[in-house]
C-alpha positions as CSV (number, residue, x, y, z in Angstrom):
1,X,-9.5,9.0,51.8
2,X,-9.9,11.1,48.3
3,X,-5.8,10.4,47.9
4,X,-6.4,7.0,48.4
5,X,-9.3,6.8,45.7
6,X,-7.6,8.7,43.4
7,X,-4.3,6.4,43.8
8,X,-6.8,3.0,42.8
9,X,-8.9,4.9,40.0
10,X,-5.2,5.7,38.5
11,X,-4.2,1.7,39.8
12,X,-7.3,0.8,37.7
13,X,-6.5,2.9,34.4
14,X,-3.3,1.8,34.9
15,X,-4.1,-2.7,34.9
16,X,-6.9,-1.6,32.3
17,X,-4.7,-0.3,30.1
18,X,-2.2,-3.4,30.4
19,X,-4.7,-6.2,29.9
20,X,-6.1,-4.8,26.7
21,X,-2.0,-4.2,25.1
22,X,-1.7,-7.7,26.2
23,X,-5.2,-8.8,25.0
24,X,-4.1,-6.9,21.7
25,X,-0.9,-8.9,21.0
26,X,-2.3,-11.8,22.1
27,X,-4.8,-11.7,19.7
28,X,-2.2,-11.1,16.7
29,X,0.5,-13.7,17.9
30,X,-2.6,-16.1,18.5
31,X,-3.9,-15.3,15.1
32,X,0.0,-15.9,13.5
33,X,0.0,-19.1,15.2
34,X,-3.6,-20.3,13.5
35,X,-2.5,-18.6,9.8
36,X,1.1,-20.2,10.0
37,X,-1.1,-23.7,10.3
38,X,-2.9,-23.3,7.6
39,X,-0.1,-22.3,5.5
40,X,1.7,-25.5,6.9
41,X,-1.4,-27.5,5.5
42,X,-1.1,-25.7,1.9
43,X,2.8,-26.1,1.5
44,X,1.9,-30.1,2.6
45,X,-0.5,-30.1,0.3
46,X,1.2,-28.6,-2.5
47,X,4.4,-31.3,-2.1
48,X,1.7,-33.8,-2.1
49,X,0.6,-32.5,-5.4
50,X,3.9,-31.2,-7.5
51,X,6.2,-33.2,-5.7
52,X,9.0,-31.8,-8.2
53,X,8.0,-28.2,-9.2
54,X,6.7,-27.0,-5.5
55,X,10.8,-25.8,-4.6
56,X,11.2,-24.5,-8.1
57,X,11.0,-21.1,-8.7
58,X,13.2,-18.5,-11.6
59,X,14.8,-15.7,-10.5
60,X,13.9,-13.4,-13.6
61,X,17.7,-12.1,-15.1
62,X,16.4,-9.9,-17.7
63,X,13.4,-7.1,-17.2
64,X,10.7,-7.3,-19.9
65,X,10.4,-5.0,-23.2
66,X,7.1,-2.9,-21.2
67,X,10.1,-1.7,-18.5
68,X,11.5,0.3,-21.2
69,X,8.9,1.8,-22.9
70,X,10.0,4.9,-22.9
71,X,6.6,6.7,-23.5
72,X,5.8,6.0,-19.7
73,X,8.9,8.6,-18.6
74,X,12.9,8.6,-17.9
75,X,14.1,5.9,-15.1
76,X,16.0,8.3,-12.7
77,X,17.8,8.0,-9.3
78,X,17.9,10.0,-6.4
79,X,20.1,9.3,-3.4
80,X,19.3,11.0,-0.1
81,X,21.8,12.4,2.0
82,X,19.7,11.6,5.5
83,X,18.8,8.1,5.0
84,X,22.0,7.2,2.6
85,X,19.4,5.4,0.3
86,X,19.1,5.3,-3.3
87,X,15.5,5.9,-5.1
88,X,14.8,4.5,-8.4
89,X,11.7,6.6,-9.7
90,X,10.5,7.0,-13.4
91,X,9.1,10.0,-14.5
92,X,7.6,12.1,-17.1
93,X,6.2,15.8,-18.1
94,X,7.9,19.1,-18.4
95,X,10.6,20.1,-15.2
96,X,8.8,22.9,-12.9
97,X,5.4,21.9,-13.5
98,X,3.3,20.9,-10.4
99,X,4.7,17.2,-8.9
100,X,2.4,14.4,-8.8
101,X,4.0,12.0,-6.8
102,X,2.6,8.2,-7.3
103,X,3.2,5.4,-4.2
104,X,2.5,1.9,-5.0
105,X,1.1,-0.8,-3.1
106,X,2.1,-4.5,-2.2
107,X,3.4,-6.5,-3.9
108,X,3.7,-4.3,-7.0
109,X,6.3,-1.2,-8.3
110,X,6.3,1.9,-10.3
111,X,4.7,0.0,-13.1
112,X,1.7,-0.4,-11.7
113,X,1.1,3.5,-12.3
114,X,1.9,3.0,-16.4
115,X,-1.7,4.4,-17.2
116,X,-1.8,7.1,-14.7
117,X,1.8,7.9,-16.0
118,X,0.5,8.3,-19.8
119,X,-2.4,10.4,-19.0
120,X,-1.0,13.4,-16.6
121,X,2.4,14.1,-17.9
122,X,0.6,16.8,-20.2
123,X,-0.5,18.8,-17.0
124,X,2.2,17.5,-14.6
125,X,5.3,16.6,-13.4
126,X,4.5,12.8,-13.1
127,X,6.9,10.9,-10.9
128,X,6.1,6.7,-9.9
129,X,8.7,6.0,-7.2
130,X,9.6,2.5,-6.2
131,X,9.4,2.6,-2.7
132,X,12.2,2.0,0.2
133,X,12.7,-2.0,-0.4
134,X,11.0,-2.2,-3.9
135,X,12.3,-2.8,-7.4
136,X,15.3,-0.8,-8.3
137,X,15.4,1.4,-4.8
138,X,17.5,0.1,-2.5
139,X,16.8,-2.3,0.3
140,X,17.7,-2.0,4.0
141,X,18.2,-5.6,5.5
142,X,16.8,-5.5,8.7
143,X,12.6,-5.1,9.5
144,X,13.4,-2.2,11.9
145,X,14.2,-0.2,8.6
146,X,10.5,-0.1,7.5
147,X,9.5,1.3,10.3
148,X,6.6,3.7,9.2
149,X,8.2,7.2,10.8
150,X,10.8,6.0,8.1
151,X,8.7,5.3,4.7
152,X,7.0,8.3,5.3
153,X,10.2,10.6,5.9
154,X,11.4,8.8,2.4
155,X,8.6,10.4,0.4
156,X,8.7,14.0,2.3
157,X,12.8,13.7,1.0
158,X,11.7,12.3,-2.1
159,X,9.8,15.4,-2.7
160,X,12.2,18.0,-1.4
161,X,14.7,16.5,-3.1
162,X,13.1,16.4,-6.7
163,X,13.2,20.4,-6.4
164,X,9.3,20.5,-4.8
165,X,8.0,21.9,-1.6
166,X,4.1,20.5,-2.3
167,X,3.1,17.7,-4.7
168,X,-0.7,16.0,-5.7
169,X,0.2,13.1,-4.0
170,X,-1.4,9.4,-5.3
171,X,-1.7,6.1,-3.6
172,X,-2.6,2.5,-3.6
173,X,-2.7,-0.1,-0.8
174,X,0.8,0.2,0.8
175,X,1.1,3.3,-0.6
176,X,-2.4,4.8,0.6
177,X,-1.1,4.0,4.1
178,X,2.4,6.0,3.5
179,X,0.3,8.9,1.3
180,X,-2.6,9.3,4.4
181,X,0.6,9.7,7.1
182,X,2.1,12.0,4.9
183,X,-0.9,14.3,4.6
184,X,-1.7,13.7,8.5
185,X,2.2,14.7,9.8
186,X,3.3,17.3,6.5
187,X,0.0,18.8,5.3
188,X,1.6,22.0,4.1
189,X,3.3,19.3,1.6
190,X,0.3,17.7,-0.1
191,X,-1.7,20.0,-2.1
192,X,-4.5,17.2,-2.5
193,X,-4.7,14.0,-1.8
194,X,-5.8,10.8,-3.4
195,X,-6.1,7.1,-2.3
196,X,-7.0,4.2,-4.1
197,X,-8.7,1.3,-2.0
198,X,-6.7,2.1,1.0
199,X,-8.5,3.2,4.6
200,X,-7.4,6.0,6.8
201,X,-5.3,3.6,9.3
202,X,-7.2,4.7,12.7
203,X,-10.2,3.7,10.4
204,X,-8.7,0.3,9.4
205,X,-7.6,-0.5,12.7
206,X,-11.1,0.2,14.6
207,X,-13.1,-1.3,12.1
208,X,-10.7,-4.9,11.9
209,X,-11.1,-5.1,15.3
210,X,-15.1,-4.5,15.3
211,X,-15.9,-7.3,12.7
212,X,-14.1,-10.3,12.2
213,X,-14.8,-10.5,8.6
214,X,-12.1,-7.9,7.5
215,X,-10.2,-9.9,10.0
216,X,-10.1,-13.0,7.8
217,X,-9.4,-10.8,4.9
218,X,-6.7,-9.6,6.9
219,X,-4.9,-12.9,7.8
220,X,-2.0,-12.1,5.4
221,X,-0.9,-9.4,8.3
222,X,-0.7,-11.6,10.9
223,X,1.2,-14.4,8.4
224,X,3.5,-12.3,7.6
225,X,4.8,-11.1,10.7
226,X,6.7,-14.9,10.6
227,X,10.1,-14.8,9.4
228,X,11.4,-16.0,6.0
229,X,8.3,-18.7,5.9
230,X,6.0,-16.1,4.1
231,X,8.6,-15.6,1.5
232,X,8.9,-19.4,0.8
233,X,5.0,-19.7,0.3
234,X,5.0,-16.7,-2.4
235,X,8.1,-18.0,-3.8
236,X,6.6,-21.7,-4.0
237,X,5.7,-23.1,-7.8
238,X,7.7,-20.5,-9.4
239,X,5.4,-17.7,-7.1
240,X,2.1,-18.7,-8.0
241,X,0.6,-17.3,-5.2
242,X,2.4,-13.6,-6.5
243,X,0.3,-14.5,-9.8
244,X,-2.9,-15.4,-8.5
245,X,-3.1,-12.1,-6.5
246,X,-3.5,-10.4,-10.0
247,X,-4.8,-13.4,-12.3
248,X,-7.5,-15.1,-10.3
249,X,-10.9,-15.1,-10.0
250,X,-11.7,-14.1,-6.6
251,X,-8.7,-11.5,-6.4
252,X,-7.4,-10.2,-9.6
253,X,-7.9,-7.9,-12.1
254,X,-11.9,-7.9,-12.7
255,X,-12.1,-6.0,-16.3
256,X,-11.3,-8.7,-19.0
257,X,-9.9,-5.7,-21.1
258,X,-7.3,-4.6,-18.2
259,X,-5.9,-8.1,-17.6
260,X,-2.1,-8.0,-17.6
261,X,-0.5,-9.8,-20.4
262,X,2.0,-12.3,-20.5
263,X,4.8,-9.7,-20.4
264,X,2.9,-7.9,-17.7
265,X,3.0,-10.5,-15.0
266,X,6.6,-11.4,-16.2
267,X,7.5,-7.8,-15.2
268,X,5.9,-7.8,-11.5
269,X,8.2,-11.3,-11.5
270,X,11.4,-9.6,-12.6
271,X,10.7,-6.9,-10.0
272,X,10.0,-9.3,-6.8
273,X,12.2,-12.6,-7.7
274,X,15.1,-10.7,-7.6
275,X,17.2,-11.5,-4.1
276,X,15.7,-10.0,-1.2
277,X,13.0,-8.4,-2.9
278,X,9.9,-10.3,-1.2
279,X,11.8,-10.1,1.9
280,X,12.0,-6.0,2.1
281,X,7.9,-6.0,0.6
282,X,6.9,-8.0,3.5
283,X,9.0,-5.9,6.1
284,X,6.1,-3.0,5.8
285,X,3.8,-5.5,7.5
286,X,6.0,-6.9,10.2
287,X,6.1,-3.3,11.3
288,X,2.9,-1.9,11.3
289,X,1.3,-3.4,14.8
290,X,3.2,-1.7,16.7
291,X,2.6,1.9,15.7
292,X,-1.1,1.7,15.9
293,X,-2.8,3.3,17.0
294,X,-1.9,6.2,15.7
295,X,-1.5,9.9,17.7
296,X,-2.0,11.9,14.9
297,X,-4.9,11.6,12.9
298,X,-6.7,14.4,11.2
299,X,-6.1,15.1,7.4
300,X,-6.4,18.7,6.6
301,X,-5.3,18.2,2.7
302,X,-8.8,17.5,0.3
303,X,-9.2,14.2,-0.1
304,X,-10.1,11.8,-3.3
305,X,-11.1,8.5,-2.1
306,X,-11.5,5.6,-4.8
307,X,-12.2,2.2,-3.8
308,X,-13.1,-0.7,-5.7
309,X,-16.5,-2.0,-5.0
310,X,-14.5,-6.2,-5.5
311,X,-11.9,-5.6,-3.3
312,X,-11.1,-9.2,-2.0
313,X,-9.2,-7.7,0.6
314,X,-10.9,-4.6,2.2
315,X,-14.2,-4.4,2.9
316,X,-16.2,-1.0,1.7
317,X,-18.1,0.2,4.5
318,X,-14.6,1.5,5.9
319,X,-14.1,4.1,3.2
320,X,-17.2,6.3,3.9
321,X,-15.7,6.3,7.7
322,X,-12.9,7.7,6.6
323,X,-14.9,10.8,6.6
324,X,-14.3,11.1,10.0
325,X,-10.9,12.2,10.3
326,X,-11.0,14.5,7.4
327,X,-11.1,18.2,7.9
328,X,-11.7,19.6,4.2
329,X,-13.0,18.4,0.7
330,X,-14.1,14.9,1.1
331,X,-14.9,13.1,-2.2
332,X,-15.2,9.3,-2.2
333,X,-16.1,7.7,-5.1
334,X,-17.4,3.9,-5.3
335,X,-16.2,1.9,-8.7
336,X,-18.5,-0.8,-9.7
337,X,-17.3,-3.9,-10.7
338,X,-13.4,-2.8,-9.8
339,X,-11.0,-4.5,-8.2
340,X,-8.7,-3.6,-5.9
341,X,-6.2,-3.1,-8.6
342,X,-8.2,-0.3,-9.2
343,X,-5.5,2.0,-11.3
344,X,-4.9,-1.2,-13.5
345,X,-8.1,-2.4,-13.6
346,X,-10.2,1.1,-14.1
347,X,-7.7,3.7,-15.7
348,X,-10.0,5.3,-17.9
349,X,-12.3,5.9,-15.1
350,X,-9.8,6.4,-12.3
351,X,-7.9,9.0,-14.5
352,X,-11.0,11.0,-15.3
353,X,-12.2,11.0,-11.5
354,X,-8.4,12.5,-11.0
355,X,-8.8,15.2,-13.7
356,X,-11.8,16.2,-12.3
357,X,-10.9,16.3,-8.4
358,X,-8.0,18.1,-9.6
359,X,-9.7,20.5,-11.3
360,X,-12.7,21.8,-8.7
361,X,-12.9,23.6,-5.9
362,X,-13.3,22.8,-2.5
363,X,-16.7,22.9,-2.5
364,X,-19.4,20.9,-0.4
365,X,-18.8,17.0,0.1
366,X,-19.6,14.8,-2.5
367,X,-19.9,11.1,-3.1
368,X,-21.3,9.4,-5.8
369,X,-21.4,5.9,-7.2
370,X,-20.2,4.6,-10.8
């Protein structure tokens, strides 16, 4: 009798189990199927509107004056041995001094660290990379290639390879994601770590499911897991959508003093109109459901946390939970008014939260509000 109750409690576990993976993926392909019909109703729309200009878009041929301005650091190359891909990185500050190692987000580059760039090469060995499938680094084909074991085994090469055992290491969106699994699988490489509007992922992944308002503001996930439609819809009207991420209203840049220029946007449209390029951005997403959750999750590197109190597209509650998985110095500071192009919108008070997280010990938890 106990052998046969212990074979149906294990029968049970077992169905349990199976009904919420497929009750998990049938929630995302459901919520694809919705979000690929509302895109269907914009792109209709638009022809309805600009007939003539909605197929039009300019592949940029020549990169903008800013690209070369060489007071934001060298553009250098690093090919590694493992993967067989080449890195395209720009960096800046004397060889041999401590690495800080910046990872961008989506859909931007190296560029978007140009202020950080300026402001710790004095101290630093200041290195913006752009990332496996961005800008100038080389770009696998297939989806299977951005597999998250991989993006994070780039940046522990990247480092390794630039001379450097342990680096500060920086990121944003995207490249928050890649910076937390680096200090959760190599924390004896991350001296400290700092994210900028980016959630620990078990954190993002419980709290998405819990409220279906980060949900909405996470359709774009589930949109993009569609092949080569996404990339039409950015690329539509000369990728208007790619501007109004950092231009309008409701999403972009909130400090009238930190919106990008003309020459600005023109370089974030060299950068992702060249061929491919919106195709190997978007293979980071159509990766990342089936790697969460994750196994490993505890961070044992001190942690900076920055978030932009406007982020259109994360909600704030999620970064005090990130508390949770953090086994050292927790700081978390809220910006008011920021965006969550928080290093473009914010540098003066981003760089100055750095200096000073940089600078103190590890100390009792802290969190204040600016």
């Amino acid at each position: 009798m106990a052998r046969l109750l212990h074979n149906l409690l294990l029968l049970t576990v077992a169905l349990t189990l199976k009904i919420r993976v497929m009750g998990y993926w049938s929630l995302i392909y459901g919520y694809c199927a919705l979000c690929t019909g509302v895109a269907l109703l914009k792109l209709g729309w638009n022809i309805i509107l600009r007939p003539s200009t909605t197929f039009q878009w300019t592949v940029r041929e020549t990169p903008p004056a800013c690209l070369n301005d060489t007071s934001l650091g060298t553009h250098c190359y690093v090919r590694i041995k493992e993967s067989g891909l080449r890195f395209h990185y720009v960096a800046a500050g004397e060889r041999g001094k401590p690495l800080m190692l910046f990872l961008h987000g989506f859909p931007e580059f190296w560029f978007s660290w140009r202020h950080q760039l300026r402001e710790f090469k004095s101290e630093f060995r200041v290195v913006a990379v752009d990332m496996r499938g961005y800008g100038e680094s080389d770009l696998p084909s297939s989806a299977e290639s951005y597999r998250l074991d991989y993006l994070v085994t780039d940046i522990k090469d990247i480092v390794e390879y630039l001379g450097y055992n342990r680096c500060f290491l920086v990121g944003h969106d995207w490249g928050g994601i890649i910076a937390w699994l680096c200090a959760i699988h190599y924390p004896e490489m991350v001296t400290k770590l700092i994210v900028l509007n980016s959630p620990h992922p078990c954190v993002f992944t419980d709290y998405a499911l819990r409220h279906p308002s980060q949900m909405l503001k996470s359709s774009y996930y589930f949109f993009f897991q569609l092949p080569h439609f996404p990339e039409l819809m950015l690329s539509i009207n000369d990728f208007k959508a790619l501007k109004n991420l950092f231009t309008s209203r409701s999403t972009g840049i909130s400090c009238k003093g930190r919106w990008l220029t003309t020459e600005d946007l023109e370089a974030y449209l060299y950068a992702l109109s060249q061929p491919g390029a919106l195709t190997g951005a978007l293979n980071y997403f159509r990766n990342i459901f089936s790697v969460l959750p994750l196994s490993q999750s505890e961070v044992k590197s001190p942690v900076l946390l920055l978030w932009g109190e406007r982020d259109a597209f994360l909600e704030q509650d999620m970064a005090e939970a990130c508390r949770l998985y953090i086994r050292n110095h927790f700081r978390l500071n809220i910006i008011s008014g920021a965006s969550h192009w928080l290093q473009q919108d914010q540098p003066d008070i981003v760089n100055t939260l750095i200096w000073t997280f940089i600078k103190e010990g590890e100390g009792r938890k802290n969190y204040r509000n600016l």
